[in-house]
SENU-808204 format. One line per 4 residues: for each residue x, y, z of C-alpha. Coordinates in steps of 0.05 Angstrom, whole numbers. Layout:
X:Y:Z  ...
END
This chain:
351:34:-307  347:34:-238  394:6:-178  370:-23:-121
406:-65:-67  458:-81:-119  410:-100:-173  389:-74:-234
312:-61:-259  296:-50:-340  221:-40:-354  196:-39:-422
133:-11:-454  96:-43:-512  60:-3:-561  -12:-14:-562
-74:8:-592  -117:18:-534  -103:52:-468  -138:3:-424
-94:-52:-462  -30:-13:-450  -40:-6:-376  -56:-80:-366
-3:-103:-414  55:-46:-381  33:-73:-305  31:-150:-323
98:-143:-363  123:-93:-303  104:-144:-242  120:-214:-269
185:-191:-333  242:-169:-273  217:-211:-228  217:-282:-274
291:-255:-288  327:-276:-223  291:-345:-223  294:-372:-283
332:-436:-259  275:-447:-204  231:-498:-227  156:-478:-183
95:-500:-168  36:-488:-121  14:-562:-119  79:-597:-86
43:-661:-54  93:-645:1  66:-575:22  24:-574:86
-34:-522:88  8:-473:124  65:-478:70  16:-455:14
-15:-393:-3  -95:-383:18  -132:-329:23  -146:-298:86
-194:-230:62  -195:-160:38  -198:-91:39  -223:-35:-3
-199:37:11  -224:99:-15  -201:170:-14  -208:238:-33
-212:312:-24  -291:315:-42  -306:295:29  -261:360:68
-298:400:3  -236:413:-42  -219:386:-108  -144:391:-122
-78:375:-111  -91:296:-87  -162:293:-102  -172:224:-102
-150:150:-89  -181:83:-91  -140:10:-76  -164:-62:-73
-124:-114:-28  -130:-177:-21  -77:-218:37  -64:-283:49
-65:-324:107  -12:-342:150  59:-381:126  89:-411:177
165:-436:189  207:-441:137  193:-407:76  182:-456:20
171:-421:-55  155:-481:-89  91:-485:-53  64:-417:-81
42:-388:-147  97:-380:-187  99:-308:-191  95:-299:-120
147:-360:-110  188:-319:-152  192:-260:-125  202:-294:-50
269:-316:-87  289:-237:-104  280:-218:-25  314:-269:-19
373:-251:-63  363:-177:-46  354:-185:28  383:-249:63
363:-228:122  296:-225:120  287:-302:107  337:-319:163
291:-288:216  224:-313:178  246:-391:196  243:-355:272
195:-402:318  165:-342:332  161:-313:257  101:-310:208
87:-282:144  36:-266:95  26:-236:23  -15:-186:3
-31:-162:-65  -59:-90:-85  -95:-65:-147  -95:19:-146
-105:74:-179  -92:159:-154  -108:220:-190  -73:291:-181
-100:355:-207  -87:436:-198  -139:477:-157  -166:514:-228
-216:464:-262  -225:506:-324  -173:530:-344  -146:483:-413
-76:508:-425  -11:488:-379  -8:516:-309  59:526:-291
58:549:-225  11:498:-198  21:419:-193  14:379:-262
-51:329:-281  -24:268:-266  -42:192:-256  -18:125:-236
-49:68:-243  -5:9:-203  -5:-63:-181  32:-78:-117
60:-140:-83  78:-147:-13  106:-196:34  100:-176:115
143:-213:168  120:-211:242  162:-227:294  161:-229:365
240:-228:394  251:-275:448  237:-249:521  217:-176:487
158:-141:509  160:-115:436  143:-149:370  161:-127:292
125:-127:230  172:-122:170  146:-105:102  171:-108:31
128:-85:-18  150:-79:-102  98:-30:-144  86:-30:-218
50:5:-262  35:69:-315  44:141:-313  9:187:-354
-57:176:-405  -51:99:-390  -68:106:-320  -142:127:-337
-143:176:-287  -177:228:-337  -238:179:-355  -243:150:-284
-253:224:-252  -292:250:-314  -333:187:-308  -342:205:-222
-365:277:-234  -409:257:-292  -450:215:-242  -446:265:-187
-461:321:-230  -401:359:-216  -365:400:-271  -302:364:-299
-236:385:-306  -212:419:-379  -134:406:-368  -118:341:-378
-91:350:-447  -31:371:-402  -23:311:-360  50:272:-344
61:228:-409  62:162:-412  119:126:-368  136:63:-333
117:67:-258  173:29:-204  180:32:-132  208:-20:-78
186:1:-12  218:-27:48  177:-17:118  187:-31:195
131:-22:254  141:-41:321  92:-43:378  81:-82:442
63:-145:449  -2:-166:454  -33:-248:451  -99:-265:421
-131:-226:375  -145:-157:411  -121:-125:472  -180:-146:525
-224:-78:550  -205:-9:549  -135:9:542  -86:38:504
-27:25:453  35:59:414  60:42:338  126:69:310
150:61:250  203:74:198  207:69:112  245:85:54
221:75:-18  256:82:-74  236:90:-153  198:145:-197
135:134:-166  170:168:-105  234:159:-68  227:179:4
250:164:81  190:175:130  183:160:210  125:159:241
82:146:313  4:117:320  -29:125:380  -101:89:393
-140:89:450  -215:48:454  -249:-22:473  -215:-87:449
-162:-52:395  -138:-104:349  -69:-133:346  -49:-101:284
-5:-45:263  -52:7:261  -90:51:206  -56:88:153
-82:124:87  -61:89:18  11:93:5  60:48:-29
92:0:22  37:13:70  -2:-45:57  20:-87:123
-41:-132:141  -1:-171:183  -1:-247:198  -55:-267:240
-60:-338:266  -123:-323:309  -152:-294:254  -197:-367:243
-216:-372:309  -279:-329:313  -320:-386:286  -294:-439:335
-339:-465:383  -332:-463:444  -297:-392:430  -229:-378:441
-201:-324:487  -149:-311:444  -212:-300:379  -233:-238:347
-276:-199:383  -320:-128:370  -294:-65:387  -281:4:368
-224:59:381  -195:118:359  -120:142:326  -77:192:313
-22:187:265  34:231:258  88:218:201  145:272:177
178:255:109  250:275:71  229:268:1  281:257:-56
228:256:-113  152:252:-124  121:244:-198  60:284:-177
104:341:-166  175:326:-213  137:294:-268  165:250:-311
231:217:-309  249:199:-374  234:259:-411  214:328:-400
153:344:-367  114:407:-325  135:401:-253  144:445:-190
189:466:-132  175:406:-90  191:413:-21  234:363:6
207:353:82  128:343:85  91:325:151  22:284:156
-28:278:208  -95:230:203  -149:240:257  -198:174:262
-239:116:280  -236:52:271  -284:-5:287  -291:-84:270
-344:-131:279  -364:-213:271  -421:-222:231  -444:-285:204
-379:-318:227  -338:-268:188  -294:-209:211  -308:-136:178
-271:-76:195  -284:2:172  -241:66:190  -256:132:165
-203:184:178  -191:245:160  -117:266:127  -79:337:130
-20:347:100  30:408:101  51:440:35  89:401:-15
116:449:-64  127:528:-60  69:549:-105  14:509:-65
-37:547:-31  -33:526:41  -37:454:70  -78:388:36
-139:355:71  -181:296:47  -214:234:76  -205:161:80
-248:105:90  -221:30:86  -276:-35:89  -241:-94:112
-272:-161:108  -238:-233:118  -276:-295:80
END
């Protein structure tokens, strides 16, 4: 049991035969069991013959995002992280629940509940919002890849395996030379031999020829996975879809997350500088509550004929991001929470820079988007060896 804003979370495990059963049975049960609970009386569905186009949920496009330490030539500690998004198009005015899927209808109804205010500013003229869905997985392992037995004074084997559902708010304030993008993102998933972490990275360094690692056998246990991340980033405000030429912009931004996943406060700046930067909220590596794809209600109009000023356009710049972060708990480093586990001496302030570039493109009437980056990170318990590096790279495409 968990509190959060009041209310109270029990996840429940079912006993299965198969791991790859258990992880899609714990994450389905996880996502849609708490949620179902505070709208049980709310009759939905995502085919009201009332709901206009911009009242329902459509897909807008994607993003794949892969990580790890391979590419900065390490192989520990995070060593590796991939996360598949998909976000929705724009939902404009008033929010109306019965016009989406019922489990995202649903949980529209616990922000609700939990958060008032985020709805009353949504039905803002100037307000949007979106949803956007992620599918992940990350892997943690100590710097000695042969060793079989328990390592005590280096970070446990551990894995996660999670499914993630977000709703972003943008808003531009009336006569502000500012606008805000608000997030709310709930995570689900597995801990332990459930994630797959163990057979996903054996399976990687069996095709790449690389020796695997002999520990696992010491991994976290298996363990419910929780987390409700809540997010604000504020930049300046920009119309259309870029910001026209060369220039320059600054993103702030502040979080707190809270579960066994990890429970953490962060701040943090973005600065970009290139040709026709998008108006977005910036590049990021994966994190939970981090997936803020925000509305875009240009987003359509790079196919329109003749084209709009205000439409996608090419371009290419490059970031910086700088985040510090007061952490309460971390499962890579506490282990488990409901029973006794290896963990370390976590640290409880880390700091996080990313160095990269990131470019986007029309082709064929469709947008696509990469950044690479690359991540350092300072120590995050006592015993670690010196900082953390590893690289990112994130393919966007809209349909």
């Amino acid at each position: 049991m968990i509190g959060i804003d009041g209310y109270r979370w029990s996840l429940h495990g079912t006993k299965v035969q198969q791991p790859m059963q258990c992880a899609t049975l714990l994450i389905a049960g996880a996502l849609f069991g708490p949620i179902a609970a505070f709208g049980s009386d709310f009759s939905l569905s995502a085919n009201s013959p009332s709901c206009s186009p911009e009242q329902s949920l459509r897909w807008r496009g994607g993003t794949l995002r892969l990580e790890n330490d391979l590419f900065t030539g390490t192989d520990r500690n995070y060593t590796n992280g991939v996360a598949l998004t998909i976000v929705s198009r724009d939902l404009q005015g008033t929010l109306r629940p019965e016009c989406l899927p019922q489990p995202i209808g649903l949980y529209a109804r616990f922000i609700g509940s939990a958060d008032p205010g985020f709805w009353r500013e949504s039905s803002a003229q100037s307000a949007s919002q979106n949803v956007v869905v992620r599918f992940g997985q990350s892997m943690y392992t100590p710097e000695d890849k042969v060793r079989t037995d328990l390592i005590p004074d280096d970070r446990p084997y551990a894995g996660l395996l999670y499914l993630g559902m977000a709703w972003n708010r943008r808003v531009h304030p009336q006569a502000a030379s500012y606008e805000i993008l608000d997030v709310r993102e709930l995570t689900l998933g597995v801990i332990g031999p459930w994630s797959l972490a163990e057979q996903s990275q054996d399976l990687v360094h069996r095709v790449r020829g690389i020796e695997r690692f002999r520990g696992w056998d010491n991994q976290l246990r298996n363990e419910p996975a929780f987390q409700m991340a809540m997010e604000r980033k504020f930049k300046s405000y920009t119309k259309g879809a870029v910001r026209h030429g060369w220039g320059s912009d600054v993103i702030g931004s502040y979080a707190l997350r809270v579960g066994n996943i990890e429970t953490a406060a962060s701040t943090g700046v973005e600065l970009r500088t290139g040709w026709n930067i998008p108006n977005d909220f910036g590049s990021y590596p994966i994190r939970p509550g981090a997936e803020n794809r925000p509305p875009s209600g240009v987003a359509d109009l790079r196919t329109t004929q003749p084209q709009s000023p205000r439409a996608p356009k090419p371009g290419a710049h490059g970031f910086l991001n700088l985040e510090t972060k007061a952490v309460a708990w971390d499962f890579s480093l506490d282990g488990n929470l409901f029973r006794h586990s290896h963990h370390v001496s976590r640290r409880p302030w880390v700091a996080q820079a990313a160095l990269g570039i990131s470019s986007q493109l029309i082709v064929a009437g469709r947008g696509v988007r990469l950044a690479v980056m690359r991540v350092w990170r300072t120590r995050e318990f006592d015993q670690q060896a010196g900082h953390h590096a590893f690289g990112s790279i994130a393919l966007s495409l809209e349909f």
